[in-house]
C-alpha positions in Angstrom: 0.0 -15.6 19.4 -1.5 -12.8 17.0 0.6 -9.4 18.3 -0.7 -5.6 17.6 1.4 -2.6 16.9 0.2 1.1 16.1 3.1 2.7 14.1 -0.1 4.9 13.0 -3.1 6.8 15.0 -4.8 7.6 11.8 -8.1 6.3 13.9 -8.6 4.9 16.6 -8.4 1.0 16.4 -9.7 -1.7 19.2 -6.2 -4.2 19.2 -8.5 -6.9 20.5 -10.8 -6.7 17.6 -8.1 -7.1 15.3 -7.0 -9.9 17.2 -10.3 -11.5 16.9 -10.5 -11.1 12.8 -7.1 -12.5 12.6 -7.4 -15.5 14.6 -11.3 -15.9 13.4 -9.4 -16.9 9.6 -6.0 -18.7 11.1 -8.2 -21.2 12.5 -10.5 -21.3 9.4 -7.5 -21.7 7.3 -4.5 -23.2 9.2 -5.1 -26.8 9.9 -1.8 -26.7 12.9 -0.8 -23.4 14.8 0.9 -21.5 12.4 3.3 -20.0 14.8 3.3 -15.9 15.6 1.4 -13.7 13.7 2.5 -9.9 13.8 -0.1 -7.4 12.6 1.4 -3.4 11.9 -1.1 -0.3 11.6 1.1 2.0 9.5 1.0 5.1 7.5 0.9 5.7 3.6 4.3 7.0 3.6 5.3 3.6 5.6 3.8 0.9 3.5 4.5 3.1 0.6 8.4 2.6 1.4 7.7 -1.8 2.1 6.2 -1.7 -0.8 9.3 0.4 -3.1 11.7 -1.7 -0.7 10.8 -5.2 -0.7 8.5 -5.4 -4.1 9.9 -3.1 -6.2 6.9 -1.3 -6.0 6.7 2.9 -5.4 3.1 3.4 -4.8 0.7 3.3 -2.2 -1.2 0.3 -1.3 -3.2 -1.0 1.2 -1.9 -4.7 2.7 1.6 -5.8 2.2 1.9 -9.9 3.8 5.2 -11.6 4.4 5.3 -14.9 5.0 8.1 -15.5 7.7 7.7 -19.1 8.8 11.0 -18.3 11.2 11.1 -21.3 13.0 13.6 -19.7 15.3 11.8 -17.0 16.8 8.3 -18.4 15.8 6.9 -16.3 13.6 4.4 -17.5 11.0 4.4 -14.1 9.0 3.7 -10.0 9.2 0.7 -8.1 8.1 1.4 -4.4 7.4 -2.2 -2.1 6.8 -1.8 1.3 5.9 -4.8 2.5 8.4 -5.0 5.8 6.0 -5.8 3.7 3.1 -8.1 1.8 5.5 -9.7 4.7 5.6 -9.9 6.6 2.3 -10.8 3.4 0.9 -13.7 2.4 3.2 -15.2 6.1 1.9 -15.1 4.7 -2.0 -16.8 1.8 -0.8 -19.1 3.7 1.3 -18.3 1.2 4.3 -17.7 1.6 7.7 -13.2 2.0 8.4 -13.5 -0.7 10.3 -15.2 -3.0 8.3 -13.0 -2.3 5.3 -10.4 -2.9 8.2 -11.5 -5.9 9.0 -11.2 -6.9 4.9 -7.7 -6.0 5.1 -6.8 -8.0 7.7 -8.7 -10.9 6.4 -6.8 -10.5 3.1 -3.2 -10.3 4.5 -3.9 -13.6 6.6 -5.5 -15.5 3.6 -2.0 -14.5 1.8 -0.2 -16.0 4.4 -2.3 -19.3 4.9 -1.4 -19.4 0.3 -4.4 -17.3 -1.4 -3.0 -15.3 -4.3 -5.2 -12.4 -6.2 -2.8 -12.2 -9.3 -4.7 -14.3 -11.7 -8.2 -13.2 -11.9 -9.5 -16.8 -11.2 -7.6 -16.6 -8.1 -8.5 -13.0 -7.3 -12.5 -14.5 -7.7 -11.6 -17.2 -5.1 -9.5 -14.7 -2.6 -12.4 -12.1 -2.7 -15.3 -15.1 -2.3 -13.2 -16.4 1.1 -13.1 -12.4 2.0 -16.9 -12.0 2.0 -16.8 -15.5 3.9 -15.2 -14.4 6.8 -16.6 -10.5 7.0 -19.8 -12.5 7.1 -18.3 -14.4 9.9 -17.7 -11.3 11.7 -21.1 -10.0 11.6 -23.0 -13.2 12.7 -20.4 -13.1 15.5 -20.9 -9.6 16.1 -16.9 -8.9 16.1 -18.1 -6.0 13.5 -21.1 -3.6 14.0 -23.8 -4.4 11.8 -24.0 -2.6 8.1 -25.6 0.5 7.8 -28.3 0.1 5.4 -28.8 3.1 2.2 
């Protein structure tokens, strides 16, 4: 089960969509049901703190993944997006927020099904399954189509 929660209203989000994204790249990716699959809609202030707190990072970003794989309660892993950064970065890349949400969430699952972006190889690999699955979304229509310059 893919789960939803808004600790942010930064914009206005459809929960089933990112529902659809998510589970669009599990079953892509995950050979067996993974288990639960949280996804969080925070802040920058929020992920800024995950990321100080459980990286040793103190900076902004804009997808933290942890893989859980609690076999207790179920849960294959969380997904924190900072919907701000969502935002602010969709504007750089002159994208729609929701389509540069929709990479976001993409990104955090591929972390949990084992993608890394450290390496530059791997980063080339990661980005190539991203554009992948955004494509995905648009021949599925789960994403509006993109505007054209």
């Amino acid at each position: 089960m893919i789960s939803v929660f808004m600790e942010s209203d930064a914009f206005e989000v459809d929960i089933s969509l990112i529902r659809d994204i998510a589970a669009l790249v599990v079953n892509g990716e995950i050979d067996s049901e993974p288990g639960d699959l949280n996804i969080v809609l925070v802040n920058d202030l929020r992920i800024k703190e995950l990321n100080r707190d459980f990286l040793n990072k103190d900076r902004i970003t804009d997808v933290i993944a942890f893989p859980l794989d609690d076999k207790e309660d179920s849960v294959w892993g969380e997904i924190y997006i900072s919907v701000q950064r969502a935002h602010v970065q969709a504007l750089d890349y002159e994208v729609q927020s929701v389509i540069e949400l929709a990479r976001l969430i993409i990104h955090g699952v591929l972390h949990l099904a084992g993608f890394d972006d450290i390496m530059i190889e791997d980063k080339i690999v990661m980005t190539t399954r991203e554009d992948y699955y955004l494509e995905q979304c648009l021949e599925q229509e789960l994403l509006p189509p993109k505007k054209s310059n």
